[in-house]
KOLRO-792776 format. One line per field, with one value per residue: residue number from 1; residue in one letter; chain; x, y, z of N, C-alpha, C in turn. Coordinates in steps of 0.05 Angstrom, whole numbers, plus 5000, padded with zeros to 4 digits. Layout:
% KOLRO-792776
num <- NUM_... $
residuo <- a_... $
cadena <- A_... $
nx <- X_... $
ny <- Y_... $
nz <- Z_... $
cax <- X_... $
cay <- Y_... $
caz <- Z_... $
cx <- X_... $
cy <- Y_... $
cz <- Z_... $
This chain:
% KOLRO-792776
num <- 1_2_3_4_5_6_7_8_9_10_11_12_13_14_15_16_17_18_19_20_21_22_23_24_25_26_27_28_29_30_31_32_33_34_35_36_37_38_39_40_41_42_43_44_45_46_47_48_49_50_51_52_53_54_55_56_57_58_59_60_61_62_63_64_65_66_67_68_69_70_71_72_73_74_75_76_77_78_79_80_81_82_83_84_85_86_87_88_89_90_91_92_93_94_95_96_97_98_99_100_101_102_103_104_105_106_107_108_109_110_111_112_113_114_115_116_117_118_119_120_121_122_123_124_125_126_127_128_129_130_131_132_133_134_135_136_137_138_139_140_141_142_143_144_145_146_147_148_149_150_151_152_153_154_155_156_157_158_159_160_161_162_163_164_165_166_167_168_169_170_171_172_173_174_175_176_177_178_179_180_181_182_183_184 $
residuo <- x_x_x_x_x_x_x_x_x_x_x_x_x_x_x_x_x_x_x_x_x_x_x_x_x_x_x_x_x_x_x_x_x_x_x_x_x_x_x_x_x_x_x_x_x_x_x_x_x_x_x_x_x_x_x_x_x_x_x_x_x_x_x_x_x_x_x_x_x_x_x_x_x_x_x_x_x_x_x_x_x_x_x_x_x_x_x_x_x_x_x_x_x_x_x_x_x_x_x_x_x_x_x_x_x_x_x_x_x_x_x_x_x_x_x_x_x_x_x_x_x_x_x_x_x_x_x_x_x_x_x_x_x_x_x_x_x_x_x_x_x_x_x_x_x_x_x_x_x_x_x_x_x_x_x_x_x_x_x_x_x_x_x_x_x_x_x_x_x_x_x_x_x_x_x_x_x_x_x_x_x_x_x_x $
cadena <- A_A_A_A_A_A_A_A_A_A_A_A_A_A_A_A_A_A_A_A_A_A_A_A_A_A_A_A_A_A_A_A_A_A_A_A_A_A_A_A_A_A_A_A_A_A_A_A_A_A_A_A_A_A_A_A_A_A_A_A_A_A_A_A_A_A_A_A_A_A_A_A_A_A_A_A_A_A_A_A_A_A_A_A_A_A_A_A_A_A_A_A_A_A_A_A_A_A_A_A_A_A_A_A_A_A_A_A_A_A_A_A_A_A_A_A_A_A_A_A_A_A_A_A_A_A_A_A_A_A_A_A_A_A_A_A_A_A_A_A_A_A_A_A_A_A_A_A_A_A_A_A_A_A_A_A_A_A_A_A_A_A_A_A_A_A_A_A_A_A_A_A_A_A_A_A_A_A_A_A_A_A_A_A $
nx <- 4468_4506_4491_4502_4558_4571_4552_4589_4638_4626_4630_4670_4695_4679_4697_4752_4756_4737_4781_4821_4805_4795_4858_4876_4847_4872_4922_4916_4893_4939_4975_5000_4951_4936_4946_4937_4945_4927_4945_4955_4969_4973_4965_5012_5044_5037_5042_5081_5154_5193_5161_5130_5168_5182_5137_5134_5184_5167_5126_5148_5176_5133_5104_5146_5153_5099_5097_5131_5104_5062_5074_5092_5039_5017_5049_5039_4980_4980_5007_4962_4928_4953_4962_4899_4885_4923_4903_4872_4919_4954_4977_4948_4988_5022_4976_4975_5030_5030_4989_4998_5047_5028_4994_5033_5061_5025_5011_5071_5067_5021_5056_5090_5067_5038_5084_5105_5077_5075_5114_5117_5075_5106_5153_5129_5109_5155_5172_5135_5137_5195_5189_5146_5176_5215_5174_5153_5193_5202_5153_5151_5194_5165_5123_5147_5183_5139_5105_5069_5022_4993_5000_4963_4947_4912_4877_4875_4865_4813_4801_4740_4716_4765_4788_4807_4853_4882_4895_4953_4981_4990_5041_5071_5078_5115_5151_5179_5188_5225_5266_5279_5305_5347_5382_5406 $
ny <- 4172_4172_4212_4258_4256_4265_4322_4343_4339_4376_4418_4430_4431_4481_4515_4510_4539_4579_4604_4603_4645_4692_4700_4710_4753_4785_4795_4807_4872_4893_4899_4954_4993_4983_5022_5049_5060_5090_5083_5124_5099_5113_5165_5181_5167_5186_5252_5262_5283_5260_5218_5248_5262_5224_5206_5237_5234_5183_5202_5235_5202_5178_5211_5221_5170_5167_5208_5193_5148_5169_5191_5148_5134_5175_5168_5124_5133_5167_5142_5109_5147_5163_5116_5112_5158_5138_5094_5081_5089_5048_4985_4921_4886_4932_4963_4914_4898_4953_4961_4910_4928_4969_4940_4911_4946_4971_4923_4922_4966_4957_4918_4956_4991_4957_4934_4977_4999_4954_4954_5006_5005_4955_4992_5030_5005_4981_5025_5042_5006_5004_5054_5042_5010_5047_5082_5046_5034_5078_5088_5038_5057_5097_5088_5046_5082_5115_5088_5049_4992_4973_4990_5008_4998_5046_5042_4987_4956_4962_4998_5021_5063_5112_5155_5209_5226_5179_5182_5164_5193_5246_5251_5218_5228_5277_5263_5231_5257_5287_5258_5243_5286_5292_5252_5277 $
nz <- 5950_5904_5891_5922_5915_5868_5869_5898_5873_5832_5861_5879_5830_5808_5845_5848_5783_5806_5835_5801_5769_5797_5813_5768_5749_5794_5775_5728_5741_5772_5717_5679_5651_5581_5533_5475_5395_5332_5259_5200_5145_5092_5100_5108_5077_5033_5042_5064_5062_5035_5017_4971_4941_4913_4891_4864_4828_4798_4771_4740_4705_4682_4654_4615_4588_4575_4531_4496_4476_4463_4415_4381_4368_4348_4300_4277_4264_4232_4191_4175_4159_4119_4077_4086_4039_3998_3986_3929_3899_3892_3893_3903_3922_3954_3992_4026_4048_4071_4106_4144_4161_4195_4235_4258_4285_4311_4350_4371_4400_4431_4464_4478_4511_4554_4578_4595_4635_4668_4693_4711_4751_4779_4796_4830_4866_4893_4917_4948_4989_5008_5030_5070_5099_5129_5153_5184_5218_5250_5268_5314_5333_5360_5383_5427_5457_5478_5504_5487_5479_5435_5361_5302_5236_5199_5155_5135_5180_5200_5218_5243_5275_5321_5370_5369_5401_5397_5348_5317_5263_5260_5287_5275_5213_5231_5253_5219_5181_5208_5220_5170_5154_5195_5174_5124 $
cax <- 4496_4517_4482_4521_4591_4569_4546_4604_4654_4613_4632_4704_4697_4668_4718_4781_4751_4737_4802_4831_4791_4805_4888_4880_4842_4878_4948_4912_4893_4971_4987_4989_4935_4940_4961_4925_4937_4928_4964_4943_5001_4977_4974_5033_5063_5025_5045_5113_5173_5206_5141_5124_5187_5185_5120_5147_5203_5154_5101_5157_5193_5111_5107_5168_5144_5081_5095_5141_5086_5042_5096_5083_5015_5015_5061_5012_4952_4997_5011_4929_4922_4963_4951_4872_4900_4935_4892_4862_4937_4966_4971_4938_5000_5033_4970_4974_5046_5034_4967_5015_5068_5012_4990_5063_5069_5007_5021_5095_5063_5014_5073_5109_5055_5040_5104_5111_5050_5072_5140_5111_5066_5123_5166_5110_5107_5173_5174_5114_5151_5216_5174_5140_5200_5227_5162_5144_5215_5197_5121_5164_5212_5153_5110_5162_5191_5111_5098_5037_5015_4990_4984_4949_4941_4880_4870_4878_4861_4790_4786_4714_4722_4789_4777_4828_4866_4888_4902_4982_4985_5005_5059_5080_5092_5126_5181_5187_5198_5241_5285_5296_5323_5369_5400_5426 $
cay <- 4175_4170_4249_4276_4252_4288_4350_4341_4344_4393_4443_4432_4442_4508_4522_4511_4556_4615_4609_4613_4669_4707_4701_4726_4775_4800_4793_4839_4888_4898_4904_4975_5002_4988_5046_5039_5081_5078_5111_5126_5103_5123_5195_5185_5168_5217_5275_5259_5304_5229_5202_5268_5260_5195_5205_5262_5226_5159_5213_5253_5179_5167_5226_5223_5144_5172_5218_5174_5126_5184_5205_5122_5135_5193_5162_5106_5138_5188_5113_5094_5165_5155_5085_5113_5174_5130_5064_5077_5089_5029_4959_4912_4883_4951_4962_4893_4913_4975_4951_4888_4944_4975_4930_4904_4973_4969_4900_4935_4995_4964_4917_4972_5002_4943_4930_5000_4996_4932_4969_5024_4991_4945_5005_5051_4980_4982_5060_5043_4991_5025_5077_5031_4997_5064_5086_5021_5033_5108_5076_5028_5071_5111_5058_5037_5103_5131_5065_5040_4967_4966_5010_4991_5014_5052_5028_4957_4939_4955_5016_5037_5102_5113_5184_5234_5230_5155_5178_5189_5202_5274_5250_5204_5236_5298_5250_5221_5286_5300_5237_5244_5316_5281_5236_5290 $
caz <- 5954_5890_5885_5938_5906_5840_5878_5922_5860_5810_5879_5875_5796_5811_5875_5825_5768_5821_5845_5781_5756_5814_5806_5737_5753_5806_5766_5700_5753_5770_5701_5683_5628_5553_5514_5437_5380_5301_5239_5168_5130_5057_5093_5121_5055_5012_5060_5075_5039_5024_4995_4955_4923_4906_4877_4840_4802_4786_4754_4720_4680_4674_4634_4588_4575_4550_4511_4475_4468_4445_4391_4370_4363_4323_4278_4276_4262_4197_4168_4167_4142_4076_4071_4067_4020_3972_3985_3908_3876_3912_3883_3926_3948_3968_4005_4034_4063_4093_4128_4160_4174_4218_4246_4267_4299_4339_4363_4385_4415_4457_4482_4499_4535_4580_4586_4610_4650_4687_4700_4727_4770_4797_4811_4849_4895_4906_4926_4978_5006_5012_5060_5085_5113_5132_5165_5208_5243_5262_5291_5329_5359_5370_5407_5447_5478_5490_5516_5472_5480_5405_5344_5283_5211_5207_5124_5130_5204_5195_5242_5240_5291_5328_5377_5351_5412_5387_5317_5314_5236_5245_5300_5254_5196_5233_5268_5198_5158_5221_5220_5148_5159_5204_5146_5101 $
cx <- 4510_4512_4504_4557_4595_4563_4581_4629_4658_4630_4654_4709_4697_4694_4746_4773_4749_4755_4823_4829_4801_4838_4885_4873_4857_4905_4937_4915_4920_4991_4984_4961_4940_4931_4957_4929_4941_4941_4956_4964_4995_4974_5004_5061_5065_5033_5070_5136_5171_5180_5127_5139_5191_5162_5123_5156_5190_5138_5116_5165_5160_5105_5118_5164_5125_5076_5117_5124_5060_5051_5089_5060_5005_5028_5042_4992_4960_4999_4989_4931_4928_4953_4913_4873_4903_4931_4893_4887_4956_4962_4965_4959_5018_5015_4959_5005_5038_5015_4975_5035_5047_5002_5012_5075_5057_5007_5055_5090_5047_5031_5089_5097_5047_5063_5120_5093_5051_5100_5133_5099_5083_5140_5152_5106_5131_5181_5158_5131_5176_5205_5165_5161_5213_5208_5157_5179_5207_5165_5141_5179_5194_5142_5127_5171_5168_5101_5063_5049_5011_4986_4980_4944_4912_4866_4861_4873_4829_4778_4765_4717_4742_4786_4803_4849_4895_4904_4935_4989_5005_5038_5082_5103_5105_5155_5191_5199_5227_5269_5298_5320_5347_5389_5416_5450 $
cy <- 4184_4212_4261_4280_4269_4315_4357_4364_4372_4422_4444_4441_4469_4528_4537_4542_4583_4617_4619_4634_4690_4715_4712_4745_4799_4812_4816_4858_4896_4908_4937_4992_5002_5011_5043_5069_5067_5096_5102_5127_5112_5149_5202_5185_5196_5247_5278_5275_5277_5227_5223_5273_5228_5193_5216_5242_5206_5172_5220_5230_5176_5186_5235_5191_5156_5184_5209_5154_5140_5189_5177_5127_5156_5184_5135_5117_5153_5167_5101_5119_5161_5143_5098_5138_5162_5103_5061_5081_5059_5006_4940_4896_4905_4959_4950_4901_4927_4970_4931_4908_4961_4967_4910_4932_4974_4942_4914_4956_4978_4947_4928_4978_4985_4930_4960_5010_4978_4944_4990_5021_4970_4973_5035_5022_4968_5015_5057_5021_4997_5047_5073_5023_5020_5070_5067_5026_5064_5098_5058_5043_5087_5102_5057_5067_5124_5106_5050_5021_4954_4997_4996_5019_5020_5048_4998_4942_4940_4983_5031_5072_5091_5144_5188_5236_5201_5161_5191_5201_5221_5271_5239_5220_5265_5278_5239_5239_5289_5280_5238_5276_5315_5274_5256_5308 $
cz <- 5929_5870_5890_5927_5884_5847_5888_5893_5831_5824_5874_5853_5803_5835_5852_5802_5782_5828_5813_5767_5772_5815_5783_5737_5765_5787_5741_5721_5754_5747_5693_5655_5594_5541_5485_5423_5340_5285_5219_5154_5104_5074_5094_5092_5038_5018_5066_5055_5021_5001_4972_4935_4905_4886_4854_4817_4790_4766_4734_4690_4667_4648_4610_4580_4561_4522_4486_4466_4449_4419_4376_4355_4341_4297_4263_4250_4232_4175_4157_4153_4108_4068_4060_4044_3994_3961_3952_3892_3882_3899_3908_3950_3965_3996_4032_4061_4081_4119_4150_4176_4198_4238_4270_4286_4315_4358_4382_4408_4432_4473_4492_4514_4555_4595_4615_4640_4676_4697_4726_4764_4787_4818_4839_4875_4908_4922_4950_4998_5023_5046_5068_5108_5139_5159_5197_5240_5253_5288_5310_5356_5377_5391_5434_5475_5492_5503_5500_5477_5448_5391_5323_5262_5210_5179_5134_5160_5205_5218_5231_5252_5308_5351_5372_5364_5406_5363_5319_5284_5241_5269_5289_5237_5199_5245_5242_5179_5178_5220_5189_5144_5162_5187_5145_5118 $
């Protein structure tokens, strides 16, 4: 007896679960087809007028920092010159000086340069962000009015293969060039 009650109830277990399975099932069916696509936001950046320009002006300050830092360096390197030049007319504490004054220079210089370095690097992570920000609302609007279910970064989500028809990148970054057009 005490079988039959456990058979009895194991069936009902099983009853419930197929019923349940079945409603869910039917109810996905109904829903209409998810809609997936991915985007390559560093092309999207790298490619973009916006982000081409942006790149621009961060390379161009990068360039006029260096070569102020190079102009350091040279001046630097003219001060060891003498210094080894005029080491033998030099009393030991003149040559005592100038060797501290050099060293007081290169201590200066390379905190400018990591100073310049950690600058830089902040402001190139505020530039991606910026167009980031900019971008994610263009994928959005995009999504929404083509009706996708999901899109996903094709860097950082882990997409192994994607078929080409998925990939919006170049949709992307043409509504993006196109929206900024708009602006001006």
């Amino acid at each position: 007896m005490a079988r039959v009650m456990y058979g009895w109830r194991w069936r009902v277990f099983w009853g419930i679960v197929a019923v349940v399975v079945l409603r869910t099932s039917v109810s996905w069916a109904a829903e209409p087809p998810s809609k997936l696509g991915f985007v390559d936001l560093q092309a999207v950046i790298s490619q973009s007028k916006e982000g081409q320009e942006a790149m621009n002006a961060v390379k161009a300050e990068a360039t006029e920092k260096q070569k102020e830092i190079g102009a350091k360096e040279a001046e630097i390197k003219q001060m060891d010159t003498d210094l080894q030049k005029q080491a033998s007319a030099l009393s030991d504490a003149a040559k005592k000086d100038r060797e501290e004054e050099i060293r007081r220079r290169l201590r200066d210089l390379k905190r400018i340069t990591e100073d310049f370095n950690r600058d830089l690097a902040k402001r190139e992570g505020e530039m991606v962000n910026d167009l980031l920000r900019d971008i994610t609302v263009v994928i959005r609007d995009y999504g929404k009015e083509k009706g996708f279910t999901l899109i996903i970064e094709k860097g950082q989500s882990g997409v192994i293969y994607g078929h080409d028809a998925a990939d919006l990148t170049k949709e992307i970054l043409d509504r993006y060039n196109a929206r900024r057009s708009k602006k001006k």
